[in-house]
C-alpha positions as CSV (number, residue, x, y, z in Angstrom):
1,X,14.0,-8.6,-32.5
2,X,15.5,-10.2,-35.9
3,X,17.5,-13.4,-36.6
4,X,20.7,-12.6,-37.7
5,X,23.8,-14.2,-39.6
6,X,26.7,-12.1,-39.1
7,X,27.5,-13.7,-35.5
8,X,27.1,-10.1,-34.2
9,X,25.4,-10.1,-30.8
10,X,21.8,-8.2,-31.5
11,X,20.3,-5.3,-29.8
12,X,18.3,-7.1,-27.3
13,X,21.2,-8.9,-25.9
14,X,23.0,-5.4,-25.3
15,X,19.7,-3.8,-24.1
16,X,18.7,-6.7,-21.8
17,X,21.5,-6.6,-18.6
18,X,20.3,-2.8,-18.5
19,X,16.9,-2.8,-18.6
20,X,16.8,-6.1,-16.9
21,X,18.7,-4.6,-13.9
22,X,16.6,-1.4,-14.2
23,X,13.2,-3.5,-13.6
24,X,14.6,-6.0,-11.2
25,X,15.0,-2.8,-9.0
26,X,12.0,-2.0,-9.5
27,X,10.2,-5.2,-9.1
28,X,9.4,-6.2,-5.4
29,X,7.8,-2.2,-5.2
30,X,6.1,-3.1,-8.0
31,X,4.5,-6.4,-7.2
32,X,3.4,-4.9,-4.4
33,X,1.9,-1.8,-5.5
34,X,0.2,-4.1,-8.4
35,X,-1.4,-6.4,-5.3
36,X,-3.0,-3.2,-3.2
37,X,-4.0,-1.3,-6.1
38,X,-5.5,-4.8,-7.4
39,X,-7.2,-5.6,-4.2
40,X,-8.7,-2.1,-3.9
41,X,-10.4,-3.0,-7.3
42,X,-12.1,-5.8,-7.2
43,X,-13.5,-4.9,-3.9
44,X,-14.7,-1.9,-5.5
45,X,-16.0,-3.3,-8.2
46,X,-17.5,-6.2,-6.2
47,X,-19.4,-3.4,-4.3
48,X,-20.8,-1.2,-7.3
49,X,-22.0,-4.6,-9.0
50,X,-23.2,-7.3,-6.8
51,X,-25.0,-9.1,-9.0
52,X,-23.6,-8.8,-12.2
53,X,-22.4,-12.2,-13.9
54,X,-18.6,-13.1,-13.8
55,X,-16.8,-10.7,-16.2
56,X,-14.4,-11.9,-19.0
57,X,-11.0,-10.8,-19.6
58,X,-8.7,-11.5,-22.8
59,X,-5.1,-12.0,-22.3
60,X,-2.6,-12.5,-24.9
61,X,-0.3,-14.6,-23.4
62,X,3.1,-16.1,-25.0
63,X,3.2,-19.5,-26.1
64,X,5.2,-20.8,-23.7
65,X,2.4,-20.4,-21.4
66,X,-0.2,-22.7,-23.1
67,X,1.0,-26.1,-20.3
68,X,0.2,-23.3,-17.1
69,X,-2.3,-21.2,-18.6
70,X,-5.6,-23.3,-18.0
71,X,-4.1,-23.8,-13.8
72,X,-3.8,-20.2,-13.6
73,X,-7.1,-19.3,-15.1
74,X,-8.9,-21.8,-13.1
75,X,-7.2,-20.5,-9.9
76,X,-7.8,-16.8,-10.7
77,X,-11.5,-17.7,-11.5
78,X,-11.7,-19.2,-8.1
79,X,-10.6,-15.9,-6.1
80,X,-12.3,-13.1,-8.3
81,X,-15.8,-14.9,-10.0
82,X,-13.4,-13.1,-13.4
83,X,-12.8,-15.8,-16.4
84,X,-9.9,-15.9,-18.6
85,X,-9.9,-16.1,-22.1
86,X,-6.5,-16.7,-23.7
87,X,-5.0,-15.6,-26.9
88,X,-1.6,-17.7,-27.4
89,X,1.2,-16.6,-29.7
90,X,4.5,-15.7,-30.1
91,X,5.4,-12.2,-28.6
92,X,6.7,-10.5,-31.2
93,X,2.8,-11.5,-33.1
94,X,1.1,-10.1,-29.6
95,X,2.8,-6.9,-29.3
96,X,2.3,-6.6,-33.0
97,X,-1.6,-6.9,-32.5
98,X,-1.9,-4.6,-29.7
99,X,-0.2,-2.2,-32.1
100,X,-3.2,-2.7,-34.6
101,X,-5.7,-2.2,-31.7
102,X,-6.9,-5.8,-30.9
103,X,-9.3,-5.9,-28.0
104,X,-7.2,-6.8,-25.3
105,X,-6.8,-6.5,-21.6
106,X,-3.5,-7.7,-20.5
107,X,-0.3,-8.6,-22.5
108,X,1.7,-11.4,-20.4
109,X,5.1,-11.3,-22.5
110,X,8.1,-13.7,-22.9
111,X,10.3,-11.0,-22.5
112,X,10.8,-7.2,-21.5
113,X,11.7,-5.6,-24.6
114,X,8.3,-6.1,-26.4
115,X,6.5,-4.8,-23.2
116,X,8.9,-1.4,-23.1
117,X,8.2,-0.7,-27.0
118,X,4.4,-0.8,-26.3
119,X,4.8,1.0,-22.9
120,X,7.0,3.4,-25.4
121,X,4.3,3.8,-27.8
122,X,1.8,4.9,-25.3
123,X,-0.6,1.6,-25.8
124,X,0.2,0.4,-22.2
125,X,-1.2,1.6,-18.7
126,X,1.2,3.1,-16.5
127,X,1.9,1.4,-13.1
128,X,0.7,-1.9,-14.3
129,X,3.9,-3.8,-15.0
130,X,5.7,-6.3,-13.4
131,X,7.7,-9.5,-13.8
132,X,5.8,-12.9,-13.2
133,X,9.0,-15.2,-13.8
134,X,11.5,-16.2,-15.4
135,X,11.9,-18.5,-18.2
136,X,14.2,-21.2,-19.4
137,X,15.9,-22.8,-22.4
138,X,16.0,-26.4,-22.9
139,X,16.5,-29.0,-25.2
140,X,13.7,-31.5,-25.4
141,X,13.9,-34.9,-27.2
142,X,11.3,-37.3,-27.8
143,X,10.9,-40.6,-26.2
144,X,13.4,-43.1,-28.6
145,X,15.7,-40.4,-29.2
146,X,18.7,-40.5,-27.0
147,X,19.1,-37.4,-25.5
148,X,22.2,-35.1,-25.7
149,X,24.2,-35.4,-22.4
150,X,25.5,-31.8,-23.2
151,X,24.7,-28.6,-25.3
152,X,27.5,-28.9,-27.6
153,X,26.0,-32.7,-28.2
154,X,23.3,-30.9,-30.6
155,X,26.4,-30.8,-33.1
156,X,26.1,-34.7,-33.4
157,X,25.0,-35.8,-36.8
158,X,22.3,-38.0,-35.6
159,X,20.6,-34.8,-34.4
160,X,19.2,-34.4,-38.5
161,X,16.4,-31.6,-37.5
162,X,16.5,-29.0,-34.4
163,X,13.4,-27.0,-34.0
164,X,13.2,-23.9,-32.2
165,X,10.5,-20.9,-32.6
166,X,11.1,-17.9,-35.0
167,X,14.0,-15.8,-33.6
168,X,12.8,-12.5,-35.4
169,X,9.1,-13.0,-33.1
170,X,9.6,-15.5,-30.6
171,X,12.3,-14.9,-27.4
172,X,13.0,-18.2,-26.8
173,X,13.3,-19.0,-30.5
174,X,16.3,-15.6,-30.0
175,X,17.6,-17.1,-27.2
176,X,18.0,-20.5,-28.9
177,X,19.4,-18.6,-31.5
178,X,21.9,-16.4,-29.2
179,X,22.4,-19.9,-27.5
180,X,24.1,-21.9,-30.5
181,X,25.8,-18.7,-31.4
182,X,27.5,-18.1,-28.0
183,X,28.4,-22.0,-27.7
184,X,29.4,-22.1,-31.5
185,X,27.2,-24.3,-32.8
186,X,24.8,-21.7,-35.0
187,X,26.5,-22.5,-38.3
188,X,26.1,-26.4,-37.3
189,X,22.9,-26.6,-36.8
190,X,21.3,-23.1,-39.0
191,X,21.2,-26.2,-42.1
192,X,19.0,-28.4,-39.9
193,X,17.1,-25.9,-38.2
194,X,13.0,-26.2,-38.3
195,X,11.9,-23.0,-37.3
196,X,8.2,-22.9,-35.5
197,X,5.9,-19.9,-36.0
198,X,6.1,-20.0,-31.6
199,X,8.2,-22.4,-29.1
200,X,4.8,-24.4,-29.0
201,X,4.7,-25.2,-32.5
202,X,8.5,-26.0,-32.2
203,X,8.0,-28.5,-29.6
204,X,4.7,-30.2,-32.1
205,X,7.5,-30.7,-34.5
206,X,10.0,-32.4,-32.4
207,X,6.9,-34.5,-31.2
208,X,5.2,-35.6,-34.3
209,X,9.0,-36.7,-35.8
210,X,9.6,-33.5,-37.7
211,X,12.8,-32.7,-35.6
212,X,14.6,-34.9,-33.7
213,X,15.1,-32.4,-30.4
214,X,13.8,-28.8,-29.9
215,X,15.0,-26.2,-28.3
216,X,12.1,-25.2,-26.1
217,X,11.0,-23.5,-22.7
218,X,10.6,-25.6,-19.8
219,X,7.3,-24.8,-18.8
220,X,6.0,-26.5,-22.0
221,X,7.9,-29.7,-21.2
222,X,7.8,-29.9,-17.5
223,X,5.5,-32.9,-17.0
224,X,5.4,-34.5,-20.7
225,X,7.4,-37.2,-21.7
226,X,10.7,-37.2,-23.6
227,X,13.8,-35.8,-21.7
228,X,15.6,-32.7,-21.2
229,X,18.5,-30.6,-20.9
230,X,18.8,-27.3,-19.3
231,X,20.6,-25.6,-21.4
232,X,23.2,-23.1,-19.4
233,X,22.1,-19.9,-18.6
234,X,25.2,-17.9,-19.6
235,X,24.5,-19.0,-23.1
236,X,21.4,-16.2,-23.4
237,X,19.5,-13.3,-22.6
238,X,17.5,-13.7,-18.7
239,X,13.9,-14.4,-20.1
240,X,11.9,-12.5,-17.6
241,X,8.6,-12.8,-18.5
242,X,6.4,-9.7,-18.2
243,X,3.1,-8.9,-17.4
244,X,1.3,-5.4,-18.1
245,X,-2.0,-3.9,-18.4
246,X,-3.1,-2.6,-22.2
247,X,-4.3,1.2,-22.1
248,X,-7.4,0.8,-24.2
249,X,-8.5,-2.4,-22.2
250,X,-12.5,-2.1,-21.4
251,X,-11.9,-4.0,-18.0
252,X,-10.0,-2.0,-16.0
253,X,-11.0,-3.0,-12.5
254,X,-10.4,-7.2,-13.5
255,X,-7.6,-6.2,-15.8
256,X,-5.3,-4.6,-12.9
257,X,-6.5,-7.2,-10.5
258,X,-5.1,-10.0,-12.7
259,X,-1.6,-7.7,-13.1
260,X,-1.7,-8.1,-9.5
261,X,-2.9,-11.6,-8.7
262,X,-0.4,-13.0,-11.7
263,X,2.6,-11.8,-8.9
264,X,1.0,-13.5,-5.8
265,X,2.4,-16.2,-3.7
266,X,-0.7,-18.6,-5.2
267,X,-0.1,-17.9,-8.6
268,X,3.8,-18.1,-8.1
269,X,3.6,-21.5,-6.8
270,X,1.6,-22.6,-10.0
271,X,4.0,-20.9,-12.4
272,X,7.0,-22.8,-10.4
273,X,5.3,-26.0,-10.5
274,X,6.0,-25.7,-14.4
275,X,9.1,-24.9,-14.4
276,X,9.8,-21.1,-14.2
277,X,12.2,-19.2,-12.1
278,X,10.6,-17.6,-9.8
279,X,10.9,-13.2,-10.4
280,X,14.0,-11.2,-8.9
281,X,13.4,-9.7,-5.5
282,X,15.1,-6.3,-6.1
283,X,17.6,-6.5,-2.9
């Protein structure tokens, strides 16, 4: 997934009402073929191993889950004994070090299309992979800043800086770009752009006085100061969010029962509590 400046709409944007459709068919099976198949692990696992301390398991996880990540691993911790160690980054730098064999156990993505290139590539285990949520653009200012009452607002010279994650790594940092391309504002605001390596770091600008708003996910925001804007769907790519297993994983049993306990009701709740969409139902 690159930035680009021609104003053509990229790949990804093409690519994501088809395989978006094609996994939201497939998604209420799969949630609960994740949740038996899961279940049926940890039991066993439970059985063969009694008294064996709590495993660990690594998951690379996009940054737009560092607010809901330490929730979720407390709560998955408290139904399996199995704690969570996180590895935060931008999606496009995760997929990129499952690629060069980093030792981990489950990829929870920002969107699809990193997920299907790995599953492509063979480094993903089949039957694992589902949609967790959905994500969504805002625009968050700081406290002092008046807000913009709508998108095309951002055009507004007092808006000097706008920070947003790395388009060519990070999908909300594409879909901030696709966002201001699609409302007509990229070549506004591409000369006062601060570009974060991940959305995280472009939300730390915006709130140490680097940028004056960011264009951000709303699970990252949703009970932090400041104020924000939804920005409106139609403007970019669905951000269904993605979780899969990683084929060379040494964890299996935990590994699978996390893919499945990330789509319960329980850990649902938590992710809507922070703002996400919940996943499609596939009717």
């Amino acid at each position: 997934m690159g930035s680009r400046t021609d104003g053509a709409v990229p790949r990804s944007r093409a690519r994501a009402g088809t395989a978006g459709e094609r996994v939201r068919a497939r998604a209420a099976g799969a949630r609960m073929r994740l949740l038996a198949v899961g279940l049926v692990a940890l039991l066993g696992a439970c059985r063969a191993a009694p008294a064996r301390p709590p495993a660990e398991l690594t998951v690379s996880a996009a940054a737009d889950l560092m607010q809901v990540a330490p929730e979720l691993g407390r709560a998955y911790e408290q139904a399996t004994g199995v704690r969570v160690r996180w590895n935060f980054g931008a999606t496009g730098q995760l997929a990129r070090q499952i690629t060069e064999g980093a030792p981990v156990d489950v990829f929870m993505s920002a969107d699809l299309e990193h997920v299907e290139d790995l599953a492509n590539a063979g480094l993903m285990m089949r039957g694992t992979r589902a949609i967790y949520a959905v994500g969504k653009l805002v625009v968050w200012t700081p406290p002092g800043i008046a807000p913009p009452k709508t998108f095309a607002d951002l055009a507004a010279l007092r808006f000097r800086r706008i920070a947003f994650a790395n388009p060519r790594i990070a999908p909300y940092g594409h879909a901030a770009e696709e966002a201001l391309r699609m409302s007509g504002l990229w070549n506004i605001v591409k000369a006062r752009a601060v570009i974060g390596e991940n959305v995280h770091q472009a939300l730390l600008y915006a709130r140490s006085g680097g940028a004056d708003a960011a264009l951000v996910s709303a699970s990252l925001v949703q009970h932090t100061d400041g104020q924000t804007l939804v920005v409106p769907e139609e403007l970019y790519p669905r951000l269904y969010q993605v979780v899969q297993v990683v084929r060379d994983t040494r964890a299996e049993p935990a590994a699978r029962t996390f893919a499945a306990w990330i789509v319960s009701p329980e850990a649902l709740a938590i992710l809507t509590r922070y703002g996400f969409d919940p996943p499609p139902s596939g009717d």
